[in-house]
C-alpha positions as CSV (number, residue, x, y, z in Angstrom):
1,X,-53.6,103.5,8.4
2,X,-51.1,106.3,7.7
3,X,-50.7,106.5,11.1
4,X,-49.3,102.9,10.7
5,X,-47.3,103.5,8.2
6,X,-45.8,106.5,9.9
7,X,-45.1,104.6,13.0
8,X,-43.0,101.7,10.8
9,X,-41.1,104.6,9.2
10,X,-40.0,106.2,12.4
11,X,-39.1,103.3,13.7
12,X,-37.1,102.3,10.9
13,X,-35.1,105.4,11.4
14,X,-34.5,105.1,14.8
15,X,-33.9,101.4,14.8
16,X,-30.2,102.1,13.6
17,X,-30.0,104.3,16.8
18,X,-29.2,101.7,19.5
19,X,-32.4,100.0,19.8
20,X,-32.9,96.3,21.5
21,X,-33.6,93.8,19.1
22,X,-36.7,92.5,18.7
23,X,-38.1,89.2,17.4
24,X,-41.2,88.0,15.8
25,X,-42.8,84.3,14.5
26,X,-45.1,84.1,12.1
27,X,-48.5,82.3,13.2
28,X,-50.9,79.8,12.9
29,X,-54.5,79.9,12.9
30,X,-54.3,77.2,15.9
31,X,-52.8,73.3,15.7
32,X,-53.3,70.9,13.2
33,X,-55.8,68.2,14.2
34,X,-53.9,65.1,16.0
35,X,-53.9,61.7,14.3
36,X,-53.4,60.8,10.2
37,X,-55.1,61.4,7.6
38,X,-54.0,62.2,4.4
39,X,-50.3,63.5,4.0
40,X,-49.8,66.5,3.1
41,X,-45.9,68.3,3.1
42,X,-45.4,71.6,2.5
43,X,-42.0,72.8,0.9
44,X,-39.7,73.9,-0.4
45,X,-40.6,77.5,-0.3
46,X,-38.6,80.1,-2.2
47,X,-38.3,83.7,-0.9
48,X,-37.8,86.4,-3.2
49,X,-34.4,88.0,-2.6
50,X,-35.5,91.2,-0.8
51,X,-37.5,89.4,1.9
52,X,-35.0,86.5,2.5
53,X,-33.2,87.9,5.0
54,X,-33.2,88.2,9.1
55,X,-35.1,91.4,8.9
56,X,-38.5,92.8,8.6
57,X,-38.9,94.5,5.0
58,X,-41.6,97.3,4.4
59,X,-41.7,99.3,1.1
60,X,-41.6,102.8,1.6
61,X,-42.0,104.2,-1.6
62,X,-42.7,103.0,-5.2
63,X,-39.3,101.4,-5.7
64,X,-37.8,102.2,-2.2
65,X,-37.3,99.5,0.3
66,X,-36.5,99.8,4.4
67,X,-35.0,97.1,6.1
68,X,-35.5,97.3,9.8
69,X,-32.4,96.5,11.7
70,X,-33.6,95.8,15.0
71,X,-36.9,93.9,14.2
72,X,-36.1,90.6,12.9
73,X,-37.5,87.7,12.3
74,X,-37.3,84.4,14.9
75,X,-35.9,82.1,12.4
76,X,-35.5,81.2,8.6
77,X,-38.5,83.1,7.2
78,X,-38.8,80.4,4.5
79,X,-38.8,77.5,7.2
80,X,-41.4,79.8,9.2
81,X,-43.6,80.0,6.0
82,X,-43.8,76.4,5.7
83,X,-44.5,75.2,8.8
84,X,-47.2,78.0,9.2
85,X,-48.7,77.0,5.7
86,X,-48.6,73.3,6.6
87,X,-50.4,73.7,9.8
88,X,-53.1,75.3,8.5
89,X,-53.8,73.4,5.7
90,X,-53.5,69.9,8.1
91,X,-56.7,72.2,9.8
92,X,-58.2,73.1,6.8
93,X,-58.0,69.3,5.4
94,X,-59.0,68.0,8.6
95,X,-55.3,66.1,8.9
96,X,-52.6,66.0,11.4
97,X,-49.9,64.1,9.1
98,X,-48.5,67.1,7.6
99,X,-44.9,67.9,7.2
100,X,-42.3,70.3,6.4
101,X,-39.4,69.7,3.9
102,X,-37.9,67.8,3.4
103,X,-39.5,64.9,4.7
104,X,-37.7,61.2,5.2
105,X,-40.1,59.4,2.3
106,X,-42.6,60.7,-0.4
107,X,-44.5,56.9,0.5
108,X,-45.7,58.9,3.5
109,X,-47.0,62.1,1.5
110,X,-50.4,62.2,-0.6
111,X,-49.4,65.9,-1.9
112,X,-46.8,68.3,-1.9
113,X,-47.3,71.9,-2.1
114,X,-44.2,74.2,-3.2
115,X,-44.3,77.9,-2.5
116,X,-42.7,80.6,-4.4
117,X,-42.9,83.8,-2.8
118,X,-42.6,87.0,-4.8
119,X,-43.8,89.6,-2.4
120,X,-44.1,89.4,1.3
121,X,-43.7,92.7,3.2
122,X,-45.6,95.9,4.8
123,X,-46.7,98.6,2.5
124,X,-46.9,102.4,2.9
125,X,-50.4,102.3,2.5
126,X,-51.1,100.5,5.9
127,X,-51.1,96.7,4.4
128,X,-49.4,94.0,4.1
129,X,-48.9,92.0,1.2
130,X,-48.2,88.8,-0.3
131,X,-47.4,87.2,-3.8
132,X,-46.9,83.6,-3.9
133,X,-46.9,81.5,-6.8
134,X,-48.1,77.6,-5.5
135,X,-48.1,74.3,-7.0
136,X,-49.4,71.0,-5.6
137,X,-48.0,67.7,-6.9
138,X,-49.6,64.1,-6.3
139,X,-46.9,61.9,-4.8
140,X,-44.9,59.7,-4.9
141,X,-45.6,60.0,-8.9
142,X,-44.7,63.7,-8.7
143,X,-47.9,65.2,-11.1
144,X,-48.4,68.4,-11.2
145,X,-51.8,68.6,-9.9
146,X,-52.2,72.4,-10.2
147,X,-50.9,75.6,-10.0
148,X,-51.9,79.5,-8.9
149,X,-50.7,82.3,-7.9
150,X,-51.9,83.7,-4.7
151,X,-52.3,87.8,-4.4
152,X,-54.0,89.3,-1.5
153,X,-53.2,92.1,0.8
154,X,-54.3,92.7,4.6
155,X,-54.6,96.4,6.6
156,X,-52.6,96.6,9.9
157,X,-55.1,96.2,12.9
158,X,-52.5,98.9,14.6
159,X,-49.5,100.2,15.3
160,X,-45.9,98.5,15.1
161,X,-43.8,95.2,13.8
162,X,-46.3,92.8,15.8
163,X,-49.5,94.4,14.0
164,X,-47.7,93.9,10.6
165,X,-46.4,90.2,11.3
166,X,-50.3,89.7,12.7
167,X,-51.3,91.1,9.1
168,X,-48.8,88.7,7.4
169,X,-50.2,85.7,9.3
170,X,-53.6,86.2,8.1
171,X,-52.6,86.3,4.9
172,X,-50.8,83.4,5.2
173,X,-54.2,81.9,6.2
174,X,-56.4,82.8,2.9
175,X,-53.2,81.5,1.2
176,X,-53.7,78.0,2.8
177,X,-57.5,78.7,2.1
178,X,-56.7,78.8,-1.5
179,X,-54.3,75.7,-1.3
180,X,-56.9,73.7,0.5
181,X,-59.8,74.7,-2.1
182,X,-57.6,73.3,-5.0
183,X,-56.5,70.3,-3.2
184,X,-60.3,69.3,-2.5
């Protein structure tokens, strides 16, 4: 694990030294079934400001951040977050009508599920983390049906970027694990 960690470091060092970029996607556990079922949208998700960026963020001491240059994300980490989380919950909830905001008409969505993440980064310690504050509403009416906050953190399988983004997927999974349980 501190191996890990020591590999992120260096290569936050050296990424400032003329380095290719690299980029990285958050993923799925697999696709959502095909067909209806209930609708289920996922969004909008709010990123804390240190982790809404292009960039991959790990924390590198207890108030220290590192931004790594060259290793960045594919897309809009927020839009990557939701369509991840609403894939796996359309698996988890046995549905393929799940969508990502915003979405044409609420008539077509049984629950929507807002994210609010607080943490979302690699860790000295080997891990990666997450903090997300979620709430599902009934719709159209707009209930609030309930609300949690999700803490959880997951060791990198080895070294490198890809190991942690692997690490922040499967945390992204128990996530819509959690979701999915208080939807039932």
């Amino acid at each position: 694990m501190i191996k890990s960690f020591l590999f992120l470091a260096f290569a936050v060092l050296v990424s400032g030294c003329g380095g290719s970029r690299a980029f990285y996607m958050l993923t799925a556990d697999g696709p959502s079934p095909s067909g209806g079922g209930r609708g289920i949208g996922v969004g909008p998700v709010v990123l804390a400001e240190y982790v809404d960026r292009p960039n991959l963020v790990l924390q590198d001491g207890a108030n220290t951040l590192a931004v790594a240059e060259d290793h960045r994300w594919a897309g809009d980490l927020s839009a990557s977050i939701s369509r991840v989380t609403a894939t796996n919950l359309g698996r988890r909830l046995g549905t393929g009508n799940v969508r990502v905001y915003p979405w044409p008409r609420d008539e077509e969505i049984g629950y929507q599920v807002t994210l609010d993440i607080r943490q979302f980064h690699g860790g000295a310690d080997g891990y990666a983390v997450i903090e997300a504050g979620w709430r599902a509403y009934s719709l159209p009416d707009r209930r609030l049906k309930i609300s949690r906050t999700f803490v959880d953190r997951e060791p990198l399988e080895g070294d490198g970027y890809q190991a942690l983004v692997a690490a922040e997927s499967r945390l992204l999974s128990r996530m819509a694990d959690s979701i999915a349980a208080g939807l039932k």
